[in-house]
C-alpha positions in Angstrom: 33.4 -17.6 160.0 35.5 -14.8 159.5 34.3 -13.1 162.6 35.7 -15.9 164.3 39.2 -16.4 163.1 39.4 -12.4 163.7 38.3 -12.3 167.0 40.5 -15.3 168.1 43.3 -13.5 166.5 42.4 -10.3 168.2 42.4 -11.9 171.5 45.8 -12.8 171.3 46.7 -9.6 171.0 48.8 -8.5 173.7 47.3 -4.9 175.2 50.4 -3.1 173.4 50.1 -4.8 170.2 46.0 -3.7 170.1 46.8 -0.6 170.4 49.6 -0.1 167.9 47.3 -1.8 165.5 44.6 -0.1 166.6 46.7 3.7 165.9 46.9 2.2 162.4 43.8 1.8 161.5 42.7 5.0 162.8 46.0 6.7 161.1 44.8 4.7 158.0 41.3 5.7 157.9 42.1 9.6 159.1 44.4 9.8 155.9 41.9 8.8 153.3 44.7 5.7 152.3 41.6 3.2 151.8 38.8 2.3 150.4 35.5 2.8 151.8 34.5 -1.0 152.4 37.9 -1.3 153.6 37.4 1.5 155.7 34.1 -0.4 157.7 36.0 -3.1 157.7 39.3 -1.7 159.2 36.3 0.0 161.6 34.9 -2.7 163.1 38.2 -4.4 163.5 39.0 -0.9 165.7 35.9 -1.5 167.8 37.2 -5.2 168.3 40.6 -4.1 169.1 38.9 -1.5 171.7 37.0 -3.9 173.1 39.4 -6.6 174.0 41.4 -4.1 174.9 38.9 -2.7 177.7 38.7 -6.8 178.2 42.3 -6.1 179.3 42.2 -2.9 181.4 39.5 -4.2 183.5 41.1 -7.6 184.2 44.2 -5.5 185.3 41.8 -3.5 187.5 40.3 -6.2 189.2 43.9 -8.0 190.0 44.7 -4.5 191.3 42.0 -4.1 193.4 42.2 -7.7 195.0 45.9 -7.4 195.9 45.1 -4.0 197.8 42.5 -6.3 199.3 44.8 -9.2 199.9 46.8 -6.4 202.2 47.6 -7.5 205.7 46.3 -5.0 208.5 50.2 -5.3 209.7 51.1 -3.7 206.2 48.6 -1.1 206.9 49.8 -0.1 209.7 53.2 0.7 208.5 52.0 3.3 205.8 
């Protein structure tokens, strides 16, 4: 259940805030400041972060690549 409510709130993460939450966790874990089941924890909330932020970088790749596609041959033509 858990899992759950932490991925829905992970996926409404924007890309910026994952990775400013994800640099604290590493920052945190790095610096010996928690425990070591709060360490796994924090972990696996850093893979889930990295994940939906890969989630994120690949949907921007894909919008990229189909608006290069969705380029006129006039357009083109100009460059």
């Amino acid at each position: 259940m858990a899992d759950k409510k932490q991925e829905n709130d992970i996926g409404r993460l924007s890309f910026e805030e994952a990775i400013k939450q994800l640099t604290g966790i590493v920052a945190r874990i790095e610096q010996g400041e928690i425990a070591l089941q709060d360490s796994l924890e924090q972990y696996e909330r850093g893979m889930a972060l990295i994940k939906h932020c890969r989630t994120i970088l690949n949907k921007a790749e894909e919008r990229i690549e189909k608006i290069s596609k969705e380029e006129t041959p006039q357009d083109k033509q100009q460059q």
